[in-house]
N, C-alpha and C positions, 0 to 999 in steps of 0.2 A: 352803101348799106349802113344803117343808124345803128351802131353800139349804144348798149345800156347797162349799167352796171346796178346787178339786181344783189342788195344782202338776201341771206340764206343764211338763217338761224341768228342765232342759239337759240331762240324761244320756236318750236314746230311739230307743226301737230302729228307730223311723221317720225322724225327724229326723236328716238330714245334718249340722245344724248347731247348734252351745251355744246355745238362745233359750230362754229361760226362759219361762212363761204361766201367769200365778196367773186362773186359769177361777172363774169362779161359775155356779155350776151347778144348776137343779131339775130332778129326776128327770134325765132326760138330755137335756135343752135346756140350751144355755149364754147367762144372763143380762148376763153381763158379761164381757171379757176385758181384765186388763191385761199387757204384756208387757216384759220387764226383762232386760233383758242387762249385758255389763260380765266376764265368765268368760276373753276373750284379748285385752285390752289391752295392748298393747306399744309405747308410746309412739312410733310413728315418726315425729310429725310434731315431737318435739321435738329428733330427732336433726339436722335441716333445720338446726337455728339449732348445733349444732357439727360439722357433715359440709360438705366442700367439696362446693361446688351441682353439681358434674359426677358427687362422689361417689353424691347423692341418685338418682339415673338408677337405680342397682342397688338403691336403698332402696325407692322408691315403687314397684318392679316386685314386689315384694315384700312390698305390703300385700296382693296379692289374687293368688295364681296364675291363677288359672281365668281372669283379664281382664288377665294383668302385663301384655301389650303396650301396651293400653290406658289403665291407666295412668304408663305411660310415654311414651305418646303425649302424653295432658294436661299430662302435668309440662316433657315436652320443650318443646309448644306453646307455655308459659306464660313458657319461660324465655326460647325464640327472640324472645317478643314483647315482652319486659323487653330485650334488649340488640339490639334491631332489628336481626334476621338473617330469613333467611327458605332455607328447605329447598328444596332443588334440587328440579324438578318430577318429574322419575325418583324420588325417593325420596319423594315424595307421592304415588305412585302404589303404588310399596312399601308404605308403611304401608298403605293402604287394602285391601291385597291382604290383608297379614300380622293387620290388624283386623277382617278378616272370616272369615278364617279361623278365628279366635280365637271369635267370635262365631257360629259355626258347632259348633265343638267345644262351648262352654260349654251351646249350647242342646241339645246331642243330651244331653249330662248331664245337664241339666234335666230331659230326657222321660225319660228310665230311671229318674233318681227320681223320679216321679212316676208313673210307669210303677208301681213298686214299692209307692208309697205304696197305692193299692187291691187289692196283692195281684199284678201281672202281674209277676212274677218272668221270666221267657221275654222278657217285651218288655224288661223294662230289664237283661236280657244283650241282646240283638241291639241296642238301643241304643246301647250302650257298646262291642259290635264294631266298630260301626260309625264310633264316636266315635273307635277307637286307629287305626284309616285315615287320620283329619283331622293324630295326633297323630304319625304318620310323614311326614306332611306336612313339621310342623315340625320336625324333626327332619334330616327332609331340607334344608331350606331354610334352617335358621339353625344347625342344632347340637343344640339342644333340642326336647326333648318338653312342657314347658310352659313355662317362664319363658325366653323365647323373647332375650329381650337383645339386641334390633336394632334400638332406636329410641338415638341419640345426640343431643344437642342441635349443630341445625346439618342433621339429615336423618339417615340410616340407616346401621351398620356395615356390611351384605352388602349385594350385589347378587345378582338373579338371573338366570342368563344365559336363552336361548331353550328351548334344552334341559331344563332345571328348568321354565319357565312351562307347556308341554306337559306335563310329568310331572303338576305340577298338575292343570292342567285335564281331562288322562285321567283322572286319579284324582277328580277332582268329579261328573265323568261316572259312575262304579259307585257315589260317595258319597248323590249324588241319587237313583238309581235302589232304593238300599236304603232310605232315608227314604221315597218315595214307595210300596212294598209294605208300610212298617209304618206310614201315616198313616191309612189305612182305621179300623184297632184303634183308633188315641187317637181319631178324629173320629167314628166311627160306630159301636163297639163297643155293645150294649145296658147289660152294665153299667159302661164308662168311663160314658157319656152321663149313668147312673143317680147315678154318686157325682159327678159333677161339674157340671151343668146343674143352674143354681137354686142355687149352692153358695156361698157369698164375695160376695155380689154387694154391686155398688158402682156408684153412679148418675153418669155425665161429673161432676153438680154435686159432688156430695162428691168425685170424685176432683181437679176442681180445688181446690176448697176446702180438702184435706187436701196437697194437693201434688204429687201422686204423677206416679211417669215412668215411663218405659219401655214393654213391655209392657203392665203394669197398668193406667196408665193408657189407651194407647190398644184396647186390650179395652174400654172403655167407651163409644168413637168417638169418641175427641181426639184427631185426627191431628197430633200434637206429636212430634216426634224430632230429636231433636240436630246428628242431619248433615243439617237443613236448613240449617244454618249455613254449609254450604259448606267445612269445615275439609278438611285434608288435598286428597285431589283429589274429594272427593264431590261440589261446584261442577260439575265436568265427567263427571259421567257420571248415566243416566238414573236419578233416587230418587223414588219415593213412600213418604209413611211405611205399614206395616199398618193397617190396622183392622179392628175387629170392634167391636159395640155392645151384645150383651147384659151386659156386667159383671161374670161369673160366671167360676168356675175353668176353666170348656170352653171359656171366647172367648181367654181367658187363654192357655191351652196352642193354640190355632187358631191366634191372634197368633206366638206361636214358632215352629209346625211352617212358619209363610210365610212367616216371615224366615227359615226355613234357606235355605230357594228363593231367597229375591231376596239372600243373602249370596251364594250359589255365582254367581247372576249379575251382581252386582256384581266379585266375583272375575273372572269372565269378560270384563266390558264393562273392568275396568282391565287387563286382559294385552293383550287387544286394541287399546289405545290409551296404553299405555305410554310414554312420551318415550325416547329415549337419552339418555346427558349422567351427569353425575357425581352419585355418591348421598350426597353431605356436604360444607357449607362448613367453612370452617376458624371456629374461634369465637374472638375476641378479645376484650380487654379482660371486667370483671366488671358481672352486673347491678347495674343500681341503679332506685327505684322502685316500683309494685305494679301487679298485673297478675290477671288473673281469667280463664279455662283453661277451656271446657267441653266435652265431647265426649260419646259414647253410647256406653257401654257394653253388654254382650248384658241387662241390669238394669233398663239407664235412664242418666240423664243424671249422671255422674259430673263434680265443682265444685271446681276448684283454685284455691284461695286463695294469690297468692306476694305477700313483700314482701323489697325487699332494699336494701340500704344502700350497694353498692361493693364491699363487701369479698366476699372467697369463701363467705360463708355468708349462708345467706339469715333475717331477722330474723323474719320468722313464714309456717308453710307453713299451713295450712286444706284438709283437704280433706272434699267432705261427698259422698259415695256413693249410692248410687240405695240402698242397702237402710234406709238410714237416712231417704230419704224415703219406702218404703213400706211402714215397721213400723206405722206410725199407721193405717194402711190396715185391718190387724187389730180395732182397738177397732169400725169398722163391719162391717165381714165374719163377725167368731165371732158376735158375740149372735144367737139362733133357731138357729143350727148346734145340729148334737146332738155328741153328744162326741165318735163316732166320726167326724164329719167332719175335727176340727178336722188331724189331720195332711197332710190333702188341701186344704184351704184354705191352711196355713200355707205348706205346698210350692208353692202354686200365683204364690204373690209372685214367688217362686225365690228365698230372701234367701240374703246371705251375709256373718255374721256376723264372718267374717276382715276382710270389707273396712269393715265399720262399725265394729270396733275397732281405730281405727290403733294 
């Protein structure tokens, strides 16, 4: 049988995102995939070692839109843990609000492209109406529509009074109830189910074995998630991670459309139990030492590497991204795929190439 080796990207009219995939392919089964990126490299983690460390707050928001709070959260975490401060419990409560809300938006983007990726044009516009609600949210609540710039090292710039938390929480209310009329299509649709069930699959053992977080991972029944860690205020309020166990791109997208659900009520269970009290200490003197940052991203487990010497700039930053641990994930997923899968697999990681090229 005649192998052919077909490029796949960076430049497609499916793909959200520059990932390049040099596919080996007979007849239209794919024998091999290897995948190579490298296309929006912008060095930001060497601008850490000549940017003052307060500076970096607006750098690191700025490796990833679609999760800047996020990470800003990790970078703030890392830094408050380097110069032993610690964030007023009102603005741990904030972040958790503003980090899920974030992780709410990201994943309704997910499902419309993905939506898209098999042809549902209709669903991934009402997805993404539904997604520009979340981003009047923010909008509302900090200023911005996505690089939201509310995490400060020390706790949070805004506060949100009573009034706002109701806006909210109204507003999650008509957010839910639109998610919940279009979760029927992605979970039971005959041909979602057709192009996705049996699609990518990846066994718990290989998904520990190769690393993988987030979603991906737990689509295979590794109940592994970040905010068991307890960071921010997730310690106090009620968390279980998702799971699904078949392994496949349907348990994959199953795993997101129930974290939309337990984000809105996470959102919910922190407005409700909210502390009063001030949303920022005051930050003195400079880190010094190294420290290691991890939190969840809508991705997976995002990895801050900090080290610092005293002075205002920090000696090396690290950071390693949930897409970067679930591109490896690809080499077991394409092969027996047919070639028309492969845009419905690739999507189904949800990667995002901005944040894997700092």
């Amino acid at each position: 049988m005649t192998q052919t080796i077909v490029p796949f990207g960076p430049q497609h009219p499916v793909f959200p995102e520059p990932i390049h995939l040099q596919l080996k392919v007979e007849d239209e089964v794919i024998t091999e995939a290897i995948p190579a990126f490298g296309y929006v490299h912008r060095g930001l983690e060497r601008l850490a070692t000549v940017r003052d460390f307060q500076e970096m707050v607006h750098v690191v928001e700025r490796i990833c839109g679609i999760c800047s709070i996020i990470h800003a959260l990790c970078y703030c975490q890392g830094m408050e843990g380097l110069m032993g401060i610690e964030a007023p419990p009102r603005a741990r409560y904030l972040r958790v609000i503003w980090s899920e809300l974030h992780r709410v938006q990201s994943h309704l983007l997910w499902l419309g492209l993905f939506a898209d990726s098999f042809g549902f044009e209709s669903v991934f516009m009402e997805f993404w109406k539904i997604r520009e609600k979340v981003l009047d949210l923010h909008e509302a609540t900090t200023g911005n529509r996505i690089i939201v710039s509310v995490n400060v090292i020390g706790g949070v710039r805004r506060d949100l009074d009573d009034g706002q938390l109701r806006a909210v929480l109204d507003s999650l209310d008509d957010i839910e109830k639109a998610v919940l009329r279009l979760s029927g299509v992605m979970v039971h649709d005959a041909t979602v189910v057709r192009r996705t069930a049996g699609k990518g699959m990846v066994t718990a053992g290989q998904a520990r074995e190769l690393g993988l977080v987030g979603p991906v991972l737990r689509a295979t029944g590794v109940a592994e998630d970040t905010r068991q860690l307890r960071y921010a205020a997730f310690g106090e309020l009620d968390f279980e991670p998702v799971v699904e166990i078949e392994g496949d791109a349907h348990a994959r997208c199953r795993v997101r459309l129930r974290e939309l659900f337990q984000s809105i009520d996470l959102i919910r269970q922190a407005s409700g139990r909210i502390p009063r009290g001030e949303i920022a200490v005051k930050v003195k003197g400079k880190p010094e030492g190294e420290v290691v940052s991890r939190v969840e991203q809508p991705r997976g487990e995002v990895f801050y590497y900090m080290k610092a010497d005293g002075s205002k700039k920090l000696d090396r930053l690290r950071v390693r991204t949930p897409t970067f641990a679930n591109i490896p994930a690809l080499l077991v997923m394409l092969p027996g795929s047919w070639l028309s899968d492969v845009p419905v697999v690739v999507l189904s990681i949800d990667p995002c190439i901005s944040c894997t090229e700092r």
